[in-house]
N, C-alpha and C positions, 0 to 999 in steps of 0.2 A: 417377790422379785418381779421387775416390769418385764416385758416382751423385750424393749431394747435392750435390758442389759440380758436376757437371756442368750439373743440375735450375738450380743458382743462377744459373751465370752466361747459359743457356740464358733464362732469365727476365729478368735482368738486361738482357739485349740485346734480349729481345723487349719487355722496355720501352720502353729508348732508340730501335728502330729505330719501333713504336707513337709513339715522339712527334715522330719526327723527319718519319713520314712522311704522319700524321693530323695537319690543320689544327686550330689549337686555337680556334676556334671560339667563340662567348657560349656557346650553348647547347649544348656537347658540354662546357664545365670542368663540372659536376657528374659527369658519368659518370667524365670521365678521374681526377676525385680519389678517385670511389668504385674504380676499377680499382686505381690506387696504393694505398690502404689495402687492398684485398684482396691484392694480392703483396705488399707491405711485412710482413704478417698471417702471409703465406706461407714469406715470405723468412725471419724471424724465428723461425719455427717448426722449418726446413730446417736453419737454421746452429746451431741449438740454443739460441736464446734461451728465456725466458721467454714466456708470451702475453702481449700490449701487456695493460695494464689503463687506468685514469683517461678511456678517450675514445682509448686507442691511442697512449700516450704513461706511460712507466714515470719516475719524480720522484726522484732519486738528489741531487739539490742543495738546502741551502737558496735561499729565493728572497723578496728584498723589495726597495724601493725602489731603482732604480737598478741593479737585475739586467739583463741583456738575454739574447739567444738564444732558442733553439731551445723551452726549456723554460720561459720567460715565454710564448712562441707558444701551447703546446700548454694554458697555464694559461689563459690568454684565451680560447682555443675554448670550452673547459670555460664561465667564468664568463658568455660570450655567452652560449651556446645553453641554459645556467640562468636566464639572466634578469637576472643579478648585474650583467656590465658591456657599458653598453648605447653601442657604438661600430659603426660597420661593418664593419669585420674588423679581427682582431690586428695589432699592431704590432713584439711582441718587443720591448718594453719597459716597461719594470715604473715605469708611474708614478703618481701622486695617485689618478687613476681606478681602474687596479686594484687598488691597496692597498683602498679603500672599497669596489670589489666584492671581495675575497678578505673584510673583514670580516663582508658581508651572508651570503657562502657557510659563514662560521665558525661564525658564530648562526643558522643555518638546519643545521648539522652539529652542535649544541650545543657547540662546540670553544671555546676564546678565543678572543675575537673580537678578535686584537690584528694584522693585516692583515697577516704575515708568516708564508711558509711557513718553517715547521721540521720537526725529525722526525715529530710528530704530525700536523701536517695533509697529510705527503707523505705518511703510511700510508692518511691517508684517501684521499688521491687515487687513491694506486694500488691501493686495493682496493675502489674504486668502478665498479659495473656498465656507469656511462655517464655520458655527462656533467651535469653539474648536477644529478642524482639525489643525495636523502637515501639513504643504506646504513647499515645495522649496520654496524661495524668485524670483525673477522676476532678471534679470541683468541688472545692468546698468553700464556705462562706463562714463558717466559726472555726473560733479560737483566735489566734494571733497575727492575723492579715491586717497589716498597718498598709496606707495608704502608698502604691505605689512598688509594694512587696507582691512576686508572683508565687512562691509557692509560699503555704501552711508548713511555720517552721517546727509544728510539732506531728504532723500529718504526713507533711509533702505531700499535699493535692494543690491543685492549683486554687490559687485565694479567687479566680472572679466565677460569679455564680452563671452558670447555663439557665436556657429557658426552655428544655427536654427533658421529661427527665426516663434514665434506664427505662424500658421492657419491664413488667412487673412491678414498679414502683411506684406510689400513690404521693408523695412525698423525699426530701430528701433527707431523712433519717434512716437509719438500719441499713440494710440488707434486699435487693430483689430477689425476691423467692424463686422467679423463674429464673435468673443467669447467676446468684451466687454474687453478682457486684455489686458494689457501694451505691447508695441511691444518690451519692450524693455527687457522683459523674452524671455528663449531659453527651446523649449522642443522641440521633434521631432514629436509629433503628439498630438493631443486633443483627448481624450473620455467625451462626452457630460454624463450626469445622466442619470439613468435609464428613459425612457418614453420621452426623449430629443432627437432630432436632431438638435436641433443649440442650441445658448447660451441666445435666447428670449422667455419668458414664465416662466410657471411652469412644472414640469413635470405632468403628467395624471396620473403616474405610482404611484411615491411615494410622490407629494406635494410640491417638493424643487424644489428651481430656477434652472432654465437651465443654468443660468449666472456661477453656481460653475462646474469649468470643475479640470480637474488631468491631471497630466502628464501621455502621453502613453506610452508604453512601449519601451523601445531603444532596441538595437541591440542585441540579443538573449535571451534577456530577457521573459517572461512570467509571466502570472497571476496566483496565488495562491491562498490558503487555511491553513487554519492548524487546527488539533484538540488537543484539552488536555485533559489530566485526574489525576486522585491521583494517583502521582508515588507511587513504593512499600517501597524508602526509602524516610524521616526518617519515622520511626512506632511510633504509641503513644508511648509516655515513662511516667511514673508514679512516675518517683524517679530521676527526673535529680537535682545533685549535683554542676553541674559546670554553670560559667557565662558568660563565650565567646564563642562567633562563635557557636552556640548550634542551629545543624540543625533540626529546625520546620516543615516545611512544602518543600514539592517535586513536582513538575506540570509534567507533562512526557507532552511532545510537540513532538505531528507529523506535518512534511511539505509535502504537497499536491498540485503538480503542479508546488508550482518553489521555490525557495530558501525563508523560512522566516525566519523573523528576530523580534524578540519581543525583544518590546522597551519601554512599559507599562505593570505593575499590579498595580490592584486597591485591598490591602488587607484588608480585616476584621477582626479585633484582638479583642479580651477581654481578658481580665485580674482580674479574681475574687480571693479576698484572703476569705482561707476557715473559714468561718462563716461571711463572710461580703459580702456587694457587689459591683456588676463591676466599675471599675474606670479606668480613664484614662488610656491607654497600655503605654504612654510615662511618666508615673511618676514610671514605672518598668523596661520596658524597654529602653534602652539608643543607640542603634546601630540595623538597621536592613541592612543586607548583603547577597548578590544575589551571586550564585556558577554556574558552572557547571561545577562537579567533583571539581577539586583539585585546577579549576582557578575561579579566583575573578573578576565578572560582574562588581558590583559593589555598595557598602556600604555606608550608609547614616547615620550619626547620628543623631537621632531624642531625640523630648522630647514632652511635651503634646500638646505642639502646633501645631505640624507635624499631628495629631490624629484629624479628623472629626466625631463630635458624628449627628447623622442623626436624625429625628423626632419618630424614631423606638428605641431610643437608641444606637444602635451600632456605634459603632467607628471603624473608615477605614482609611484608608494610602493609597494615590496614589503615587507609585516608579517607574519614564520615565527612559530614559535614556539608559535602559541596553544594547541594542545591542547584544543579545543572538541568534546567526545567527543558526539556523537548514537547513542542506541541504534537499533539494528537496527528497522526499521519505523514508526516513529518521527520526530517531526521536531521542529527547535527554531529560533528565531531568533537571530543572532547581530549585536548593535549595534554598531555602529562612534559613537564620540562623538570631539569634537573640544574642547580648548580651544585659546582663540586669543586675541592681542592685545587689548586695551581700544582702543575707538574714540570719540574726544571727539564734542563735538558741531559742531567743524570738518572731522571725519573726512568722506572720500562710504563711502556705504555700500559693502560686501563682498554677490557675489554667488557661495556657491560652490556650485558643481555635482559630485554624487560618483557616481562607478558603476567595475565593473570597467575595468582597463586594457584599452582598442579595439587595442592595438598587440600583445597578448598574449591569444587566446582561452582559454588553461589559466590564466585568472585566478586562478580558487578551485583551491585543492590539498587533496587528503583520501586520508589512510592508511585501509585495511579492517585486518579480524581477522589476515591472513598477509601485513599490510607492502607491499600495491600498491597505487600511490596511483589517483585516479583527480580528474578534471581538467572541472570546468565553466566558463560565460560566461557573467558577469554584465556585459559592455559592453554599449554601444549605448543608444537615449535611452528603450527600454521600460526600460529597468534604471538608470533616474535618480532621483535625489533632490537637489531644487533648494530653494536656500536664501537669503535675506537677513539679516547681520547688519547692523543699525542700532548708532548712538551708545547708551551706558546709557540716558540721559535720567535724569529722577529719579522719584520714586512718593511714596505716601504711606499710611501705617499708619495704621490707626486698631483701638484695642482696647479692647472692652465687655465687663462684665459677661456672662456665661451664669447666668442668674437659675434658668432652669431644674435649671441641672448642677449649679449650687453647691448646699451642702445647706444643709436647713433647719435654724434652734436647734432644736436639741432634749439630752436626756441622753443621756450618750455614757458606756459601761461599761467602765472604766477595769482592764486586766487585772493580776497581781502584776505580770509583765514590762515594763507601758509599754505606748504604743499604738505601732504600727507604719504608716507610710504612710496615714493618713488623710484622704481627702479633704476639703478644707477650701472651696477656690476654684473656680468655672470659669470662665475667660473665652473671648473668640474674637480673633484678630486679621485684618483682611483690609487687601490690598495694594492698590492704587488707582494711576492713571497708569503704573505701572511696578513690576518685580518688586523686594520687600524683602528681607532676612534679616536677622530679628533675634541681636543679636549680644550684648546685656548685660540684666538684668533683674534689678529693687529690691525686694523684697516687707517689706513692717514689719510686726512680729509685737505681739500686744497680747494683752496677759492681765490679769485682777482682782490678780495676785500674782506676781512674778518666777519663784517653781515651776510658774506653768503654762504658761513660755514652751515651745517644740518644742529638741530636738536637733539634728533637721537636717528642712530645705526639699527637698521633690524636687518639678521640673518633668517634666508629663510631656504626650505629645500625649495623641490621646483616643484610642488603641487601648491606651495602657496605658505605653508605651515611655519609660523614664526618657531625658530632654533634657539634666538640667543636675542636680546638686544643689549645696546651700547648707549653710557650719556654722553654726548657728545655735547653737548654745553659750555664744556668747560676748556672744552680741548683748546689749545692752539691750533692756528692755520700752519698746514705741515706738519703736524702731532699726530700720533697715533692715537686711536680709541677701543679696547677691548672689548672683546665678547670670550667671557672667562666662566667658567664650570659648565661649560660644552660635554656633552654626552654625544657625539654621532658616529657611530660603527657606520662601517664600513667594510663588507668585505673582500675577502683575495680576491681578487681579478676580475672585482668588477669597479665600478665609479659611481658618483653620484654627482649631480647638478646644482648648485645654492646661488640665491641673489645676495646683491648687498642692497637694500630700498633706505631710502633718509628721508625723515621728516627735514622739510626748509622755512622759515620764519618768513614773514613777508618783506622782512628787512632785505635779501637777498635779493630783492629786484633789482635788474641793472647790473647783478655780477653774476659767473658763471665758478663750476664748482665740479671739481669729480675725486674719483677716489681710486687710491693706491693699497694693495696688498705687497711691500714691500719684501725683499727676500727673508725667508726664516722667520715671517710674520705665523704662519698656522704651524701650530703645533699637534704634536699628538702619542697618541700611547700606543707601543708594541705590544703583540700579546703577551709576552713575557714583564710584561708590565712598565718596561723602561720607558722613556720617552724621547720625544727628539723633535727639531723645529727648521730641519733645512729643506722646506718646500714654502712657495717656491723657491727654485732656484736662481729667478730676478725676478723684477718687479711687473705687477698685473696693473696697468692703469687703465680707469675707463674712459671712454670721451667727454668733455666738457661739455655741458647741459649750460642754456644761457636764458636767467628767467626775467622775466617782465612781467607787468601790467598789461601789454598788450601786445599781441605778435605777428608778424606773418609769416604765411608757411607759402613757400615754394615747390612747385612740382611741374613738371612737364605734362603739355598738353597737347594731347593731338600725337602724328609721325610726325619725326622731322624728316628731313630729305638733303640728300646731297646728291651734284648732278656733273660732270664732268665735261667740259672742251676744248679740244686742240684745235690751233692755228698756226700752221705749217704754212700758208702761201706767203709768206713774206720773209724776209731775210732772215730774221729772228724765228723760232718756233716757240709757242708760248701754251701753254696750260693755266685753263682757268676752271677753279669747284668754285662752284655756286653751291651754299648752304640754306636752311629755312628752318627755323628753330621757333616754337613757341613755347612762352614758359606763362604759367599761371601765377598770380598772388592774389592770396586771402587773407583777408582780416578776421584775427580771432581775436575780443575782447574789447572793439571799438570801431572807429571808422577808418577809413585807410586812403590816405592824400594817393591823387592820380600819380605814376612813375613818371618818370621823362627822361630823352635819349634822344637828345640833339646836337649835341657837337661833343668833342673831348672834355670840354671845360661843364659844361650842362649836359650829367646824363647821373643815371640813378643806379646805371650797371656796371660789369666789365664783362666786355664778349670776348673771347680768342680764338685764336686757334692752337690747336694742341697737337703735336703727336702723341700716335698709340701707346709710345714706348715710356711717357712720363707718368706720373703716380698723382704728383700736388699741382693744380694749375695757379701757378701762380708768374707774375712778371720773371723773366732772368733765368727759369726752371721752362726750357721749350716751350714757351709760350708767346705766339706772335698777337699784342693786342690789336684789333679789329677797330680801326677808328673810324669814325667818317671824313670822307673824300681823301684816305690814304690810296697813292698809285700802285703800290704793291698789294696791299687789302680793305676793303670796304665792309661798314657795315651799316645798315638805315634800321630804323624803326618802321616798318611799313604801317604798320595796324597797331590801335589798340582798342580795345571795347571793353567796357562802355567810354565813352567819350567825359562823361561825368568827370567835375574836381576831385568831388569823391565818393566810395559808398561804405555803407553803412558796417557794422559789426557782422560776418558772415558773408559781407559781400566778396567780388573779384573783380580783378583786371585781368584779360588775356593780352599778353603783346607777342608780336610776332616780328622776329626778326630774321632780314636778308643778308648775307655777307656772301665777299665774292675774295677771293683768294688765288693771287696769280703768280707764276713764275716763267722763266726763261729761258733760254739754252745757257750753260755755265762757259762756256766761252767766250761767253760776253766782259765775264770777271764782276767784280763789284762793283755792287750795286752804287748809281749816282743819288745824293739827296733825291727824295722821291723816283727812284726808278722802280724797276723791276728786283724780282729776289733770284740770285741765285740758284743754281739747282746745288749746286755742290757745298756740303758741310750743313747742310738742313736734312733732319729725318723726316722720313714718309713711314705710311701716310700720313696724313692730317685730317682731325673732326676739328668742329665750331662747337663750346661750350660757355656757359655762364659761371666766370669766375668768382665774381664777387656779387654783391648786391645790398643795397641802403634802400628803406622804409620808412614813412613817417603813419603810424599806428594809434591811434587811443590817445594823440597830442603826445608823445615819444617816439624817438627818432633812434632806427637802427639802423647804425652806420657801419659798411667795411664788410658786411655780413658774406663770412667763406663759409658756414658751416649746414648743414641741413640744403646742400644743392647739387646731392649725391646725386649722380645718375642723369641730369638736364644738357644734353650736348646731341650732336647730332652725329648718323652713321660717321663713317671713313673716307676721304676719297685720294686717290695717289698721285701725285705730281710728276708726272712723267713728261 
């Protein structure tokens, strides 16, 4: 008989007589199960087996629904002490429960998540460090790795070959003598478990076999940490109205020592409706979705099955998968959003409360730079975030004019190519009673001439971001043009800002063009999902925009001045303002013929006088025109510079105009052809402004021109 099998059965008996003659006791079965795994370890090794792998249990069988034995047992240890299937101890038998945990450990392995072991996921088992541990797979290079296939479908290692090979290993055939692993894995170095130096035994330290080793760290890589805590956003909300993407809970995650990557949360959810009690989170909830900031980790749709209720009650969710990398030193927050169920207004509200799983402190999981994970706790009621959702209810839109944003008429310089995205409109919309999202939007397009309708409509908010666009090609002048499956929330009580911009054809020179949001033109959806189209309540039109080939632009230059005189020594008492008004024009697009303003019949402008109290200066609307060598009011051209017929594209004229504006004592009565003006039935005070104005531009002539001569007139003075 050899020495090993003397050693064996030597063993063998000092087990059985070990149990025959020590009381098995409550508190002595953990030792005596750690004693059997270390001789079984032993045994195994003596007779010539393999070292156990997967948790001390080597997977030679397929295994699904309806399996039983030995090797369902050792698959159950495995999925408990992962977190995967949450029973009080194995049963050896393969049913509902752990098909749904073997799926959770398959998408946490990136495997198929189809709840059945086969060759693939028995390779992962058995060359797994420990139990319920993420691992690299092992490489292999033979048997059936067809081009483009990543695991060995009779192995499950992975098909592409490394250029390391294991600690102990000469080759990638058999066995490394020093760790008990496959040679036919590639890492660059071994770290044994704590209280280990080789891969035989237990450790001293923490009780686990030496046999589970980790890949070392590769090439500048380092070992990590990370901590977390309750970010500052989302904040309890007491009155949430809406059902998607509704950010719950926030982890703030620091990285300490080398880049981490969180890949696991284990979350705790309830969901109590008010006067009843906790029930499944997944017969409310239907979507849970992982953020950070404004990009998508990534989102799971669940429902009551996804939800693990524990011997405590609570119900918890394990979410792998995410890849939430924080650099080294560094930290970031990671949002959990929920959508969930629509709640009528018969509904009682939903109270949910979220934070790490209390039944599991390795809540959060996070790989470092060399593949070791490491494990914090977000349970407990400092790590809460509580919530009400209420019924939609419903809300109300109301959208105005932005007088300010929209632009003013003016000439608009019309390029060979067309105009591109021009701003046209601005309005605002804000939500009222309850959150909106507008969903469809009507805008009617209007020109002097079907060439100067647009090509296409783009909505946009006010950072610039196109919302929606519209063809507008086909439309009729006076037709409306849609911007249809609009997505823009909106919520209660606050507003938001949008253009309306339009591409213009170069056919539109010469005609001018604006746009109207007629009433019950935007639409939109209540939170109760209804919808409704009465905003505005009348029509939003913009100013007419007037394009050309070439234009001039008007603006005042310089102060003007008004200056006042009485003349009381003579029978009559008279008041006389003297005004000084200079106005600028520029040629953009060409060269620009000299003005002129020499009599009534030959002049290029129209000057007045206006009182304060009018809005439009126009003839017939308070407005006295300023002619030359009128006895009642005067006006000259004093100056203009340059003297030049004309200048160039970019050049200017400054002209400077004098007027004099006179009245008399009103007991005089009316006025004789060419007299004086009346004091009485005229309002005060009176400025001098530039009514109209004609240009000849780039060989085009703009004529009558009222529009873009906002603002060019001079102070006030009072006729007394």
């Amino acid at each position: 008989m050899s020495i090993k099998k003397v050693f064996l059965g030597f063993a063998v008996v000092a087990l059985v007589f070990g149990m025959s003659v020590v009381p098995a006791k409550a508190d002595q079965i953990s030792d005596l199960q750690a004693m059997i795994a270390q001789l079984t370890a032993q045994i195994s090794a003596l007779s010539g087996g393999t070292t156990p792998t997967g948790g001390g249990y080597t997977f030679t069988t397929n295994l699904a629904v309806g399996s039983k034995g030995a090797a369902v047992t050792a698959l159950q240890e495995i999925l408990i002490s992962g977190g995967y299937l949450n029973i009080a101890a194995p049963t050896g038998y393969f049913g509902n429960l752990t098909k749904a945990a073997v799926m959770k450990w398959q998408t946490a392995n990136d495997l198929t998540a189809d709840g059945k072991i086969g060759p693939i996921s028995r390779g992962v088992l058995n060359a797994m460090p420990g139990a319920g541990t993420t691992y690299v797979p092992p490489l292999d290079t033979s048997g059936p790795c067809s081009a483009g296939q990543t695991y060995n479908s009779m192995t499950g290692a992975l098909c592409s070959a490394g250029t390391t090979l294991p600690a102990g290993c000469t080759s990638t055939a058999g066995f490394s003598p020093t760790t008990g692993l496959s040679c036919a894995g590639t890492v660059t170095t071994v770290t044994y478990p704590a209280g280990c130096t080789s891969a035989t035994g237990f450790s001293p330290t923490t009780g686990m076999s030496c046999a589970t080793v980790t890949p070392g760290p590769t090439t500048g890589a380092t070992e990590g940490s990370m901590t977390t805590k309750l970010a500052s956003t989302p904040v309890p909300n007491a009155d949430i109205r809406t059902t998607n993407d509704v950010s719950v809970y926030g982890i703030e995650v620091t990285a300490i020592g080398s880049d981490m990557t969180v890949d696991r949360v284990d979350l705790q959810v309830s969901v109590t409706p008010t006067g009843g009690s906790a029930s499944n989170p997944g017969s409310f909830i239907n979507k849970i979705a992982f953020y950070n900031g404004s990009t998508l980790l990534k989102e799971m749709a669940v429902s009551s099955s996804d939800f693990t209720k524990d011997s405590s009650d609570r119900y918890h969710a394990i979410i792998s998968g995410l890849g939430f990398q924080v650099l080294k030193g560094t930290k970031k927050d990671l949002t959990v959003k929920f959508s969930v169920n629509s709640l009528n207004t018969t509904d009682a509200n939903r109270a949910v409360v979220v934070s790490g799983y209390a039944g599991n402190s390795n809540n959060i999981r996070a790989t470092d730079g060399v593949g070791l994970q490491s494990y914090t706790d977000m349970s407990g009621t400092a790590n809460q975030r509580s919530h009400t959702f209420k019924p939609a209810g419903s809300s109300t839109l109301a959208v105005t004019i932005d007088s300010a944003g929209t632009p003013k008429s003016n000439n608009v310089r019309m390029p060979s190519s067309g105009l591109s995205k021009t701003k046209v409109l601005a309005f605002s919309a804000k939500a009222t009673d309850g959150d909106a999202k507008i969903t469809k939007m009507y805008a009617q397009i209007n020109a002097t001439n079907t060439d100067g309708l647009p090509d296409t409509l783009y909505l946009t908010d006010e950072a610039g971001a196109v919302l929606g666009t519209s063809d507008a090609s086909s439309v009729a002048n006076g037709s409306q043009s849609g911007f249809t499956g609009l997505d823009i929330p909106i919520a209660k009580d606050t507003s938001k800002k949008f253009f309306i911009l339009a591409d213009f054809p170069i056919a539109a020179a010469g005609d001018a063009a604006s746009t109207t949001l007629v009433a019950n033109s935007v639409q939109w959806e209540k939170p109760d999902g209804s919808t409704a189209s009465t905003t505005p309540s009348g029509a939003l039109t913009s100013n007419d925009q007037y394009f050309w080939g070439a234009v001039p632009r008007y603006s005042l230059y310089g102060t003007p001045t008004v200056t006042k005189s009485i003349d009381s020594g003579s029978t009559l008492s008279t008041t006389t303002l003297n005004f000084e008004l200079k106005v600028k024009v520029e040629a953009d697009g060409g060269s620009l013929v000299k003005p002129v303003y020499t009599s009534q019949l030959v002049r290029d402008f129209t000057i007045g006088f206006a009182s304060t109290s009018q809005t439009t200066f126009t003839a017939g609307n308070n407005l006295i025109l300023a002619l030359p060598g009128s006895a009642t009011s005067s006006l000259t051209m004093t100056a203009i510079d340059p003297t030049n017929t004309t200048v160039g594209d970019g050049g200017s004229y400054i002209m400077t105009f004098v007027g004099t504006m006179v009245n008399r004592d009103a007991s005089v009565g009316a006025p004789t052809p060419g007299g004086l003006i009346p004091l009485n039935g005229r309002p005060a005070p009176y400025f001098m402004v530039l009514a109209t104005a004609s240009s000849t531009v780039g060989g085009g002539a703009v004529t009558g021109q009222t529009w873009g001569l906002e603002g060019i007139q001079t102070p006030s003075g009072t006729l007394d």
